[in-house]
Each structure stands twice: as structure tokens, then as C-alpha cells.
PyMOL Python script that loads the backbone (N, CA, C, O; Angstrom):
from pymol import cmd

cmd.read_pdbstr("""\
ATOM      1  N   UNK A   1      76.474 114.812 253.548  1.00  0.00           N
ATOM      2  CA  UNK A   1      75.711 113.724 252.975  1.00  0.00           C
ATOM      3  C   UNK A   1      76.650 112.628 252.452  1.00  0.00           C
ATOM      4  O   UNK A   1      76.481 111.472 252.838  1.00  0.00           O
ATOM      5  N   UNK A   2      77.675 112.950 251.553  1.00  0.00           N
ATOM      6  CA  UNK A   2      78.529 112.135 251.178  1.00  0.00           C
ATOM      7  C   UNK A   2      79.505 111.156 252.381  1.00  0.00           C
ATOM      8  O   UNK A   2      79.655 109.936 252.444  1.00  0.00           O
ATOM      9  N   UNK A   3      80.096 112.344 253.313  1.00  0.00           N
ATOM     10  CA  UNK A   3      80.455 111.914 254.357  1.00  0.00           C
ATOM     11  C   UNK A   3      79.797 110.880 255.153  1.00  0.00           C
ATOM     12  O   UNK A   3      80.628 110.310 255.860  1.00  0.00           O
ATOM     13  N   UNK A   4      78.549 110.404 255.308  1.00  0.00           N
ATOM     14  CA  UNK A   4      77.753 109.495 256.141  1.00  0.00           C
ATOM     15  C   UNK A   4      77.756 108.101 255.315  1.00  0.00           C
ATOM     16  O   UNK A   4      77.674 106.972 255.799  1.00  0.00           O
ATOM     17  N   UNK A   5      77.880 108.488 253.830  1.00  0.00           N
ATOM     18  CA  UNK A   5      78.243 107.513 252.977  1.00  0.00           C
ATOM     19  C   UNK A   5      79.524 106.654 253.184  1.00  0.00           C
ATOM     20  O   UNK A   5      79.405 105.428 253.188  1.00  0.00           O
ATOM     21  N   UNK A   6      80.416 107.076 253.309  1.00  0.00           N
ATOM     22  CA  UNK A   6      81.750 106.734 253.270  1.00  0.00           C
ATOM     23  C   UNK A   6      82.145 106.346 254.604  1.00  0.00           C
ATOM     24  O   UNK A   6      83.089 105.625 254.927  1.00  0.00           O
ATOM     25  N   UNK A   7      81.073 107.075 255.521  1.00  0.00           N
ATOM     26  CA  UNK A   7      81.727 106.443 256.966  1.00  0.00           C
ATOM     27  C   UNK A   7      80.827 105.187 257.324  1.00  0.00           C
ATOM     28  O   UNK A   7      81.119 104.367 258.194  1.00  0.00           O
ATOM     29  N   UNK A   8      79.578 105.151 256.451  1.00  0.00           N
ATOM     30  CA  UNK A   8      78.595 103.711 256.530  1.00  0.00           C
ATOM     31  C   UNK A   8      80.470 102.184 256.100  1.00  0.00           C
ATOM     32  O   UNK A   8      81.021 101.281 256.729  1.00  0.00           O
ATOM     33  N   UNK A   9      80.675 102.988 254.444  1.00  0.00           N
ATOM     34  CA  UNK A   9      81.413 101.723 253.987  1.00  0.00           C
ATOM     35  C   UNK A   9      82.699 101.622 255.302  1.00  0.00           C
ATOM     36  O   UNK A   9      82.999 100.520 255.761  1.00  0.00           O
ATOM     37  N   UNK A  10      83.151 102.488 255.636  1.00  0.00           N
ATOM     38  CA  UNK A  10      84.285 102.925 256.480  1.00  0.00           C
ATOM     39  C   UNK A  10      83.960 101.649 257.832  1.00  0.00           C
ATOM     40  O   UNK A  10      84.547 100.629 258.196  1.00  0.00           O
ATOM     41  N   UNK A  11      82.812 102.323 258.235  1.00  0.00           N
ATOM     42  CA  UNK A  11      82.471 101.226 259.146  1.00  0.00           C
ATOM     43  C   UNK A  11      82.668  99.476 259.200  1.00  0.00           C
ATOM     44  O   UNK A  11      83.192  98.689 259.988  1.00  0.00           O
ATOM     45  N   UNK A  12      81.825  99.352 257.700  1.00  0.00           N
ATOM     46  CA  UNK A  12      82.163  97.941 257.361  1.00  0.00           C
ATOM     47  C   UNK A  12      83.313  97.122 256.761  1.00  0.00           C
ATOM     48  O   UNK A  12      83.545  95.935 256.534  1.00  0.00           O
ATOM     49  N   UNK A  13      83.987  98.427 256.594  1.00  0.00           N
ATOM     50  CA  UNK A  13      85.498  97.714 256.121  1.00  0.00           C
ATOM     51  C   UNK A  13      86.094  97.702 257.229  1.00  0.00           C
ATOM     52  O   UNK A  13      86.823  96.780 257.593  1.00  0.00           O
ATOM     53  N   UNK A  14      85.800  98.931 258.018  1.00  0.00           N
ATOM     54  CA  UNK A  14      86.418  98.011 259.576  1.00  0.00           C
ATOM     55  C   UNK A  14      86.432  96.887 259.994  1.00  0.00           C
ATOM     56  O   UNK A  14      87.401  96.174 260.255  1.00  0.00           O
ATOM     57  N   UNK A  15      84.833  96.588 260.113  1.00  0.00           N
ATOM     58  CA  UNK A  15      84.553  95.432 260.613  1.00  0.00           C
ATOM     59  C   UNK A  15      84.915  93.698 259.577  1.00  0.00           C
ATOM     60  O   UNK A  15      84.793  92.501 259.840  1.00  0.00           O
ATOM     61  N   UNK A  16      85.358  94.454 258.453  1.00  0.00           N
ATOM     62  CA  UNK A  16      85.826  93.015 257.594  1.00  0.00           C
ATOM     63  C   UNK A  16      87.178  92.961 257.983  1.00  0.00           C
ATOM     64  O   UNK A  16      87.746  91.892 258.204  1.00  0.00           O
ATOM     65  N   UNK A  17      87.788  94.198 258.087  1.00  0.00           N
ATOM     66  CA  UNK A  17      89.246  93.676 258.788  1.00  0.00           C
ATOM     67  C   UNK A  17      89.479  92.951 259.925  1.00  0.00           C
ATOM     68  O   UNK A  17      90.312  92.045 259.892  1.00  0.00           O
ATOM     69  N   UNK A  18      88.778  93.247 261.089  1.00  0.00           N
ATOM     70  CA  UNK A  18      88.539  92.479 262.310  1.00  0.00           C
ATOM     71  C   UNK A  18      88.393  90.981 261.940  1.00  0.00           C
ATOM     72  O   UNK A  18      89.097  90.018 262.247  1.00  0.00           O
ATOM     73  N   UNK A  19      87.171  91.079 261.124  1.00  0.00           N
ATOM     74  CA  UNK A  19      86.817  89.565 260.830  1.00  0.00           C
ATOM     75  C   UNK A  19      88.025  88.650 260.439  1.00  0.00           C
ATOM     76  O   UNK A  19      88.369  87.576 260.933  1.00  0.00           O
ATOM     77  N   UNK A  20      88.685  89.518 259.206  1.00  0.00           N
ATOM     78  CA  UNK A  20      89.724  88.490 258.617  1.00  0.00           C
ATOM     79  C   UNK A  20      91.111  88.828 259.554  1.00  0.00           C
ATOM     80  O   UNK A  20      92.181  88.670 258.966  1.00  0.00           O
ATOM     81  N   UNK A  21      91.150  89.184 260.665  1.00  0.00           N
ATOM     82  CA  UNK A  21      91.846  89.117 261.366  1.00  0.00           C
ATOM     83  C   UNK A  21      91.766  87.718 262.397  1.00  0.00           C
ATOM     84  O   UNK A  21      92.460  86.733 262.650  1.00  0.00           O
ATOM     85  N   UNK A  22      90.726  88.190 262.722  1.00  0.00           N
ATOM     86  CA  UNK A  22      89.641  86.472 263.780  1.00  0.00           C
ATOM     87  C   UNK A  22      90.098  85.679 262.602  1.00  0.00           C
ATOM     88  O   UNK A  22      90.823  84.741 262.936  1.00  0.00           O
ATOM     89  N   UNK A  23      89.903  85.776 261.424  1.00  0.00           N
ATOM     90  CA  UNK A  23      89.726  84.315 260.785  1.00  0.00           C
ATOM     91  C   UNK A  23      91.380  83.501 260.836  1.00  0.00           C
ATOM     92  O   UNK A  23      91.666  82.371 261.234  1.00  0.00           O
ATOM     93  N   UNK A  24      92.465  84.836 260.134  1.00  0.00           N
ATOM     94  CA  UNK A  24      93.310  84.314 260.401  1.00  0.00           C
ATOM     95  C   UNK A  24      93.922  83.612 261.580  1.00  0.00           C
ATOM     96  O   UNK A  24      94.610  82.603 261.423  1.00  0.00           O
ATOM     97  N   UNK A  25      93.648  84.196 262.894  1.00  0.00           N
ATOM     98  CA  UNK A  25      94.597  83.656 263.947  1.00  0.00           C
ATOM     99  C   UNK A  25      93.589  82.911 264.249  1.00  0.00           C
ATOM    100  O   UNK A  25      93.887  82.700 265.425  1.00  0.00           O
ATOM    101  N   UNK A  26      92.391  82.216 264.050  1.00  0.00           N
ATOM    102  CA  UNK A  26      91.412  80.988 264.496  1.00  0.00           C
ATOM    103  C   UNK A  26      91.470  79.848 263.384  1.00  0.00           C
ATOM    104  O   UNK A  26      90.779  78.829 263.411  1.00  0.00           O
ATOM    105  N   UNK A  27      92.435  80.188 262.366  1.00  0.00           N
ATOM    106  CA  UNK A  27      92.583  79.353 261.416  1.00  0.00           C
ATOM    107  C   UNK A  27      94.335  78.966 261.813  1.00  0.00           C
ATOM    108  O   UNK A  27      94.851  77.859 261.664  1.00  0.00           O
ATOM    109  N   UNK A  28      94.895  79.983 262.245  1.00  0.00           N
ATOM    110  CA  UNK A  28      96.447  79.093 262.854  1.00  0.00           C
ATOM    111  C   UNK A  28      96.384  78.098 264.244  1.00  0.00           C
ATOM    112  O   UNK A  28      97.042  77.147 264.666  1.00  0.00           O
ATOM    113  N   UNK A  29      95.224  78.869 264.696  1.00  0.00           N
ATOM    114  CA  UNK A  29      95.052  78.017 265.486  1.00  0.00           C
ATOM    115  C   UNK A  29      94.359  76.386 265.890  1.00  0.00           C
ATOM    116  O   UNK A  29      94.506  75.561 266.792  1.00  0.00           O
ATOM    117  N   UNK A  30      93.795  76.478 265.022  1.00  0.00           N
ATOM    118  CA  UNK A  30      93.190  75.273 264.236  1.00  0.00           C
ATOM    119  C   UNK A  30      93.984  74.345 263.657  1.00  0.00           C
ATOM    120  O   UNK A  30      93.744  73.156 263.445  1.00  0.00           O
ATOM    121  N   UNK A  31      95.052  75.050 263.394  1.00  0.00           N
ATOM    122  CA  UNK A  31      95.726  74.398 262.295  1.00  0.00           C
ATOM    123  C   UNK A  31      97.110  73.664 263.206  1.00  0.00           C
ATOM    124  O   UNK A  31      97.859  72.756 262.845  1.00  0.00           O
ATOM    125  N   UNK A  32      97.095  74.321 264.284  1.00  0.00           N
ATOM    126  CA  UNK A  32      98.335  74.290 265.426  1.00  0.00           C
ATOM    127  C   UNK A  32      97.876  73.397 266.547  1.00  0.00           C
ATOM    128  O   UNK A  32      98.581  73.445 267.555  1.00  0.00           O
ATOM    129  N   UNK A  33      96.639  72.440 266.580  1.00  0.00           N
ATOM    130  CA  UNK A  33      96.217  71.908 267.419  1.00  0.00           C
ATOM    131  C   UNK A  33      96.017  70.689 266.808  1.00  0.00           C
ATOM    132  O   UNK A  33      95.893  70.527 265.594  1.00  0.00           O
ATOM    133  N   UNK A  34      95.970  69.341 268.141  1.00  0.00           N
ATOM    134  CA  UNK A  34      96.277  68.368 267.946  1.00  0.00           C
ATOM    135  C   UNK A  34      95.332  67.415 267.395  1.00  0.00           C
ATOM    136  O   UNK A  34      94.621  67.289 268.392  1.00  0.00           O
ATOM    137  N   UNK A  35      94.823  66.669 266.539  1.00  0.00           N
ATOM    138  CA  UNK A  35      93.729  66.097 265.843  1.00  0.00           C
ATOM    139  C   UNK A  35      92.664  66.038 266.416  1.00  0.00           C
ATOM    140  O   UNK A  35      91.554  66.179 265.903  1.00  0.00           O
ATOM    141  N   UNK A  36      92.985  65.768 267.828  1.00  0.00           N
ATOM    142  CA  UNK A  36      91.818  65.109 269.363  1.00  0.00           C
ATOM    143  C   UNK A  36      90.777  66.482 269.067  1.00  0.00           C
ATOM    144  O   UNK A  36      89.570  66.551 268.831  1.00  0.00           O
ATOM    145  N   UNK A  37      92.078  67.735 269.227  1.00  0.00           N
ATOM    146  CA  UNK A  37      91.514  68.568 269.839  1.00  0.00           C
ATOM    147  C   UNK A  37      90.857  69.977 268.721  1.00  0.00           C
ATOM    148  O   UNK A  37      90.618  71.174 268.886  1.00  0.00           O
ATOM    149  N   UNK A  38      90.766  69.027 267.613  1.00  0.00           N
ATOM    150  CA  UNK A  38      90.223  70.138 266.303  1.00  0.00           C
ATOM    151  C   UNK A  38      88.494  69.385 266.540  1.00  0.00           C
ATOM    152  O   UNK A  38      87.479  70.080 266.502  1.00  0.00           O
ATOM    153  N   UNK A  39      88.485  68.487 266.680  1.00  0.00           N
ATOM    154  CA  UNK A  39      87.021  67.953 267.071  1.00  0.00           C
ATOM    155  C   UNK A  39      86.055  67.685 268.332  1.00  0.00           C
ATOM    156  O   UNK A  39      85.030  67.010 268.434  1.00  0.00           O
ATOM    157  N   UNK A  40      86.729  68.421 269.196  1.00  0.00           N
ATOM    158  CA  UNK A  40      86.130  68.896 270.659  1.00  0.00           C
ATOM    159  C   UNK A  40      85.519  69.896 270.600  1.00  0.00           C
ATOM    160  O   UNK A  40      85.957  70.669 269.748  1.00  0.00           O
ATOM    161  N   UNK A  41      84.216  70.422 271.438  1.00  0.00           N
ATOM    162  CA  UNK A  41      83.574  71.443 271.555  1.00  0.00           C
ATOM    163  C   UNK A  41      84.159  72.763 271.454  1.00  0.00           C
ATOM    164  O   UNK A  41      83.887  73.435 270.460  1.00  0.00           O
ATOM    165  N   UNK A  42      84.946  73.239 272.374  1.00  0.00           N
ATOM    166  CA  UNK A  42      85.678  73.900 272.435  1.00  0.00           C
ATOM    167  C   UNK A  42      87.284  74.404 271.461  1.00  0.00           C
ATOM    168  O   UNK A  42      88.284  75.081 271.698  1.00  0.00           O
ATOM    169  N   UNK A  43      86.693  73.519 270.199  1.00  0.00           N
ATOM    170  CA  UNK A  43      87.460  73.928 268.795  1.00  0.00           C
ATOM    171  C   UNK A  43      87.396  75.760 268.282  1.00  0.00           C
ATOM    172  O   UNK A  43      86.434  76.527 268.240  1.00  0.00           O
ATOM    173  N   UNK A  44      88.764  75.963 267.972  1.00  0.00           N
ATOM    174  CA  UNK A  44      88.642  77.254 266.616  1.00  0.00           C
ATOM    175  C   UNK A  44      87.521  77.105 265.505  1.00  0.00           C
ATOM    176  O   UNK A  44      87.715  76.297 264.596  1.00  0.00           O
ATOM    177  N   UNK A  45      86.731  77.612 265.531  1.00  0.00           N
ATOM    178  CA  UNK A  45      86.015  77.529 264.204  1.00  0.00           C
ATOM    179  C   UNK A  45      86.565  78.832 263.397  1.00  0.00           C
ATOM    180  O   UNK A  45      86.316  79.922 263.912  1.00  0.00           O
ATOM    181  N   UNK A  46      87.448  78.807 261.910  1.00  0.00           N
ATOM    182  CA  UNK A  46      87.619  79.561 261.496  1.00  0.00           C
ATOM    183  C   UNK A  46      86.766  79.924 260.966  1.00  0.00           C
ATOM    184  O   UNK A  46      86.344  81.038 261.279  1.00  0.00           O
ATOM    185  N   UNK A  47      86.049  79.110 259.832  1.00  0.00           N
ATOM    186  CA  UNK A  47      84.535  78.712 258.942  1.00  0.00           C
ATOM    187  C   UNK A  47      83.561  80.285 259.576  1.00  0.00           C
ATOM    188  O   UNK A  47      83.163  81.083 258.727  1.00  0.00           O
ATOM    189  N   UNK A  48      83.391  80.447 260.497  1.00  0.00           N
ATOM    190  CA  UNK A  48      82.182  81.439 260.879  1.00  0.00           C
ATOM    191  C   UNK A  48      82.801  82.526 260.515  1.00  0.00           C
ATOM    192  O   UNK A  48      82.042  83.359 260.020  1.00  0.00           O
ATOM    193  N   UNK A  49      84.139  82.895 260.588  1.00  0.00           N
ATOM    194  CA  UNK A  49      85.279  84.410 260.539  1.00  0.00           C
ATOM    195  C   UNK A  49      85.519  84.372 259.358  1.00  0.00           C
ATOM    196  O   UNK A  49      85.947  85.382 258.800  1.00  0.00           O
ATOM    197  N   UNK A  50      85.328  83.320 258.737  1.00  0.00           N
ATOM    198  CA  UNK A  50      85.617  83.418 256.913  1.00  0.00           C
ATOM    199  C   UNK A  50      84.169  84.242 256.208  1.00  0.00           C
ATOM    200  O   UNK A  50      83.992  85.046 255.293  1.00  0.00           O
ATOM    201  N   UNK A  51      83.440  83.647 257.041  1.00  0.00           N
ATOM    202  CA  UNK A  51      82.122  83.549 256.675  1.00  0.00           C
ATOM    203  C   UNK A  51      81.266  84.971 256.924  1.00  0.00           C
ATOM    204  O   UNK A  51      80.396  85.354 256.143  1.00  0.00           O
ATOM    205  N   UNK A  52      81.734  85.829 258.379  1.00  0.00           N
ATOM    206  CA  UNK A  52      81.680  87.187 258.431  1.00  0.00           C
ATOM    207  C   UNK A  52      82.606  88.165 257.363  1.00  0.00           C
ATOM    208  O   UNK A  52      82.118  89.083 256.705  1.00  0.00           O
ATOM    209  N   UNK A  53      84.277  87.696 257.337  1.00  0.00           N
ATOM    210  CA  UNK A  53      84.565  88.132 256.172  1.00  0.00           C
ATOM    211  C   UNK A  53      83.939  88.998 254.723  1.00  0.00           C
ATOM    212  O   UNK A  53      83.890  90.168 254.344  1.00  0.00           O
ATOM    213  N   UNK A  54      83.566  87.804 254.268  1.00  0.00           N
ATOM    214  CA  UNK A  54      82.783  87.670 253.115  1.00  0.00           C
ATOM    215  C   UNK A  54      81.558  88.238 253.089  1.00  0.00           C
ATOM    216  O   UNK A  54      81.194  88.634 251.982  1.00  0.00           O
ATOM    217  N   UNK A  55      80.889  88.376 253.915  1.00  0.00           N
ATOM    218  CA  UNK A  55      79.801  89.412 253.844  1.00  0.00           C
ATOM    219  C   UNK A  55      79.798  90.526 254.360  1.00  0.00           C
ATOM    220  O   UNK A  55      78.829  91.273 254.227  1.00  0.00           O
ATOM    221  N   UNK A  56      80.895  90.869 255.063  1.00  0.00           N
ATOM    222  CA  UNK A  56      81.035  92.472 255.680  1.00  0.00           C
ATOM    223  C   UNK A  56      81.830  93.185 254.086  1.00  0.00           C
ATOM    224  O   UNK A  56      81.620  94.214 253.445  1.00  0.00           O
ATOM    225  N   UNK A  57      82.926  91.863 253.900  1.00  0.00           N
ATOM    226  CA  UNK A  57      83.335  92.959 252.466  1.00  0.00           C
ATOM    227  C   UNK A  57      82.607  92.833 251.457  1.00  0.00           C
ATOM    228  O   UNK A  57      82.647  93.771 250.661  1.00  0.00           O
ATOM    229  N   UNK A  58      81.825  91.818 251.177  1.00  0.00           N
ATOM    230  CA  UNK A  58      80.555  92.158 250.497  1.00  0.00           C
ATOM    231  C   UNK A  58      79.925  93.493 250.174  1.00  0.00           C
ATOM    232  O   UNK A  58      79.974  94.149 249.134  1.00  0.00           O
ATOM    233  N   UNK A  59      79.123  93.809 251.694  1.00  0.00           N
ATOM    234  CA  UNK A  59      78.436  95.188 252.146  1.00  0.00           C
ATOM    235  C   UNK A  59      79.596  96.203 251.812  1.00  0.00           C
ATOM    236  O   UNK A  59      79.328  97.071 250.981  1.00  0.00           O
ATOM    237  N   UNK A  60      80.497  96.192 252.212  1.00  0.00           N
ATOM    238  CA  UNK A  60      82.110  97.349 252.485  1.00  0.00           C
ATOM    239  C   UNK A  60      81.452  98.078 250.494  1.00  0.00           C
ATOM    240  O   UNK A  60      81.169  99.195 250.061  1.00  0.00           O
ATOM    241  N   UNK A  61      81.486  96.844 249.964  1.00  0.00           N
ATOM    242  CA  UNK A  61      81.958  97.525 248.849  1.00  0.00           C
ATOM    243  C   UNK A  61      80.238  97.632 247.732  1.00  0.00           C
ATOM    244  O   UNK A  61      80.288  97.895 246.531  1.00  0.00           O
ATOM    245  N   UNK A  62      79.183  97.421 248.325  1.00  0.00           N
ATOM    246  CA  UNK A  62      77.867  97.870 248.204  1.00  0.00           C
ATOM    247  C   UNK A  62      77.719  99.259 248.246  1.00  0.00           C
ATOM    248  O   UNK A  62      77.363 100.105 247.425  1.00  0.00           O
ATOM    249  N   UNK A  63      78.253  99.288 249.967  1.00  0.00           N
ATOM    250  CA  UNK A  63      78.072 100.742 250.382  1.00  0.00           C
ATOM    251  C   UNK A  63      78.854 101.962 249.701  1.00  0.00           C
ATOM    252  O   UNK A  63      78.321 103.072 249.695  1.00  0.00           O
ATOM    253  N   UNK A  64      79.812 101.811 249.267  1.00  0.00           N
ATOM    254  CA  UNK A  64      80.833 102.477 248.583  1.00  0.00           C
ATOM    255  C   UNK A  64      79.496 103.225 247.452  1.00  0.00           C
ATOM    256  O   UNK A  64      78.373 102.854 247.110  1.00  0.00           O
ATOM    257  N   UNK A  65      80.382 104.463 247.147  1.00  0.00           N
ATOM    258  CA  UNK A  65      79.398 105.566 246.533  1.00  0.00           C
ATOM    259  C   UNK A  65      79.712 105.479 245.087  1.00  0.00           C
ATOM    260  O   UNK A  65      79.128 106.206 244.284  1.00  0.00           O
TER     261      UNK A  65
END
""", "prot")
cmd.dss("prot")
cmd.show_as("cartoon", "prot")
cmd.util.cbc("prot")
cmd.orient("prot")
């Protein structure tokens, strides 16, 4: 019982690491591109990976027992 607990938060701290992984290298990359090309369709949006971040570790630490 406890175990399903911990592998719920387990899960979502996974998935916040991923996120702030995306966020970081979509935020160097953003940051490494040329003015033209931070405002073209086909831009890094870090903003959405910050933004999963923050609510997976949100949940991460909800779920926690």
C-alpha cells in the first residue's frame, strides 16, 4: 500500500526531472539563437517546460506520504 504511494510521487518526480531538463536545454537554446530567430514559429519555447516543471513538482511533493 505504501509502496504504490511512493511510486505514484516517484513517478512524478520523474517526470519533473525530464521537464526541467527540456526546460533547461530549450532555454540555452533560446538563449543561443539569433534575435530573427527567437520570434519565428519554429522558436524554443522554454515558458511551457518551466511551466510543466512547476506543476509536476508541485504534484511530486502532494503525493509524497
Amino acid at each position: 500500500m505504501i509502496v504504490l504511494q511512493y511510486l505514484a510521487a516517484g513517478v512524478c518526480g520523474l517526470c519533473a526531472t525530464i521537464a526541467a531538463l527540456t526546460f533547461a536545454l530549450s532555454f540555452v537554446s533560446w538563449a543561443l539563437c539569433e534575435p530573427a530567430a527567437r520570434r519565428g514559429p519554429f522558436r524554443p519555447r522554454p515558458g511551457l517546460a518551466l511551466a510543466a516543471f512547476t506543476v509536476l513538482s508541485a504534484l511530486t511533493y502532494t503525493l509524497m506520504p
